[in-house]
C-alpha positions in Angstrom: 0.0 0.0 0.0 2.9 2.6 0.8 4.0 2.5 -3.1 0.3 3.2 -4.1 0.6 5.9 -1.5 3.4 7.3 -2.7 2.2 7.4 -6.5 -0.9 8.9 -5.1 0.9 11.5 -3.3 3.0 12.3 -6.5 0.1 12.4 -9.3 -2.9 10.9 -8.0 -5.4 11.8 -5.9 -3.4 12.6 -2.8 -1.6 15.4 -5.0 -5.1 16.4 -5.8 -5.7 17.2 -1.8 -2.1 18.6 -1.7 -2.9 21.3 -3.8 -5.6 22.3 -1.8 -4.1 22.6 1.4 -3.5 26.3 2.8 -5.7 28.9 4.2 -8.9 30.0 2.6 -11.5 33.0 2.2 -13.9 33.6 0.6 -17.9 34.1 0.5 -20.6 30.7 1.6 -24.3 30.9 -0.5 -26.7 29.2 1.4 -30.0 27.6 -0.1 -33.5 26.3 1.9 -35.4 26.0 -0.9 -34.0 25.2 -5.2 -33.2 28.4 -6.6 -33.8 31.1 -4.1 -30.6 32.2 -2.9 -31.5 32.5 1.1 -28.0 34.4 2.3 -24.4 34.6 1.0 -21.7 36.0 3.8 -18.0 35.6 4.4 -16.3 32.5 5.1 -12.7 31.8 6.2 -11.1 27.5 6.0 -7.5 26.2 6.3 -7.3 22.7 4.6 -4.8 20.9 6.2 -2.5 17.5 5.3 -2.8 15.4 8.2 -1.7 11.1 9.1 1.4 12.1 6.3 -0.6 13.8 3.5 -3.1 10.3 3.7 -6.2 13.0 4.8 -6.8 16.6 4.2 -9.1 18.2 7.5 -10.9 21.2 6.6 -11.6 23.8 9.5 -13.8 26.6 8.7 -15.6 29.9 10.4 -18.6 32.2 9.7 -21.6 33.8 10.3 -24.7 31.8 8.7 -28.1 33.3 10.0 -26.6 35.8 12.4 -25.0 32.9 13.9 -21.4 32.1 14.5 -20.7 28.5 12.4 -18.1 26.7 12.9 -17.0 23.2 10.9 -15.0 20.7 10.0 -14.4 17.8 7.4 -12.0 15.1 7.1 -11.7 14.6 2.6 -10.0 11.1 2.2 -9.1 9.2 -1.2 -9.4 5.2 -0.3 -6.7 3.7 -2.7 -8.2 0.1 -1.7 -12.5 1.4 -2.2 -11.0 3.4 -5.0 -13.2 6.1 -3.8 -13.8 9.5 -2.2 -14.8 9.6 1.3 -15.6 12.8 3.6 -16.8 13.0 7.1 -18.6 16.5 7.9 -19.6 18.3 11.3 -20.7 21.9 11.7 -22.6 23.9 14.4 -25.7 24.9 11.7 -26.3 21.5 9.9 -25.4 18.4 11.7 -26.3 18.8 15.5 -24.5 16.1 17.8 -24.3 14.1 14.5 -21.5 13.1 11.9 -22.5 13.0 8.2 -20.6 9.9 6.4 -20.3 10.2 2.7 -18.4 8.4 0.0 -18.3 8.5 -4.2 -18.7 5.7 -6.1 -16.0 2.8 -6.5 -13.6 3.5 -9.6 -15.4 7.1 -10.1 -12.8 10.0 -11.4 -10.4 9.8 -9.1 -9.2 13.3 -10.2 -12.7 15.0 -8.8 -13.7 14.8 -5.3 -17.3 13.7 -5.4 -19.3 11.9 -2.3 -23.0 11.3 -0.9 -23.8 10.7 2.4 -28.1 10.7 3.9 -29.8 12.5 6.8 -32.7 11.5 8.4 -35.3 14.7 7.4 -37.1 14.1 11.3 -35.5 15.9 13.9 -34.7 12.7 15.8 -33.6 10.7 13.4 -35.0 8.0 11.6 -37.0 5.3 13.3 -38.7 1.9 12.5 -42.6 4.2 12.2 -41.4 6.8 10.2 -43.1 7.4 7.1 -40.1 9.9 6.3 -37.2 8.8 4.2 -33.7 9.9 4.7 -32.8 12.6 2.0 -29.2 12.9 0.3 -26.2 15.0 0.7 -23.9 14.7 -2.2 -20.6 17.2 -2.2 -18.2 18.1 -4.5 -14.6 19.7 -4.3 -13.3 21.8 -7.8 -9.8 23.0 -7.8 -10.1 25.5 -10.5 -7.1 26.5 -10.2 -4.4 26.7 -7.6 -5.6 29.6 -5.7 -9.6 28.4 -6.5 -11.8 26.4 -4.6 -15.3 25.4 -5.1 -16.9 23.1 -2.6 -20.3 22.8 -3.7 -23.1 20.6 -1.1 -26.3 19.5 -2.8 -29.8 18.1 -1.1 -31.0 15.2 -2.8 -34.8 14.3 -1.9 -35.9 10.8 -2.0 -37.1 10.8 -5.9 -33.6 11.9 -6.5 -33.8 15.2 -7.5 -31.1 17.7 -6.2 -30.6 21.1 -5.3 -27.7 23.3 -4.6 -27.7 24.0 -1.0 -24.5 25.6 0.2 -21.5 26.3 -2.3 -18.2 28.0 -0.5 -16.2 30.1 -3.1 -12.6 30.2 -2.2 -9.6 32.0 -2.9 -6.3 31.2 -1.3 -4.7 33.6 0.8 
């Protein structure tokens, strides 16, 4: 596994999360419903190499809804899954709860891309609820080497999505 590692780590998709490591800013748009832009306000992240460039943690800080939000996500490449994999906590979104997504085995490697579900009931889902868990999917674009889009989308139980919250950064 090391040599996969290091091939990753030299053109793969470990140098992919190298090149987004560094400190952030830029503006978060924030979505409740498709299409009607609900707020868009400052954001500030550092994406960080951690566990020897195997994991990139992302730590940010703003303001959503007059409220100070604070978050964090670990972005992972599995070189045995061949997938993406992301696990996300903020103060707004997730409560006392982790979301857990991943991409698809043998998807592009070269574009971070994972879904994770949420129960839609406050307490989560149990065995008499009529409600089915909705989607998460997220996206990382490097557009360039100072330009980051991370990009979250609801997906309701037909499968339809919706932008929901994309974070335009430029490197510092």
């Amino acid at each position: 596994m090391s040599e996969k590692l290091e091939r990753s780590k030299k053109d793969g998709p470990h140098a992919l999360l190298a090149r987004m490591a560094g400190t952030w800013k830029g503006t978060s748009k924030l979505w409740f419903e498709p299409d009607q832009l609900a707020e868009e306000t400052a954001l500030a992240g550092t994406l960080e190499l951690v566990l020897d460039g195997m994991h990139l943690l992302h730590k940010y800080d703003g303001i959503t809804m007059g409220k100070r939000q604070t978050g964090l996500a670990i972005h992972s490449y599995s070189l045995g899954e061949q997938r993406w994999q992301t696990a996300w906590v903020d103060s707004f979104h997730n409560g006392t709860r982790i979301l857990f997504s991943q991409g698809s085995a043998g998807a592009d490697a070269r574009r971070p891309n994972v879904l994770g579900a949420y129960p839609v009931s406050s307490v989560g889902p149990s065995a008499d609820s009529a409600e089915p868990d909705w989607g998460w999917r997220t996206t990382l674009d490097l557009l360039s080497d100072d330009h980051l889009v991370i990009t979250h989308f609801n997906v309701d139980p037909d499968g339809m999505e919706a932008k929901a919250i994309e974070i335009d950064y430029h490197r510092i």
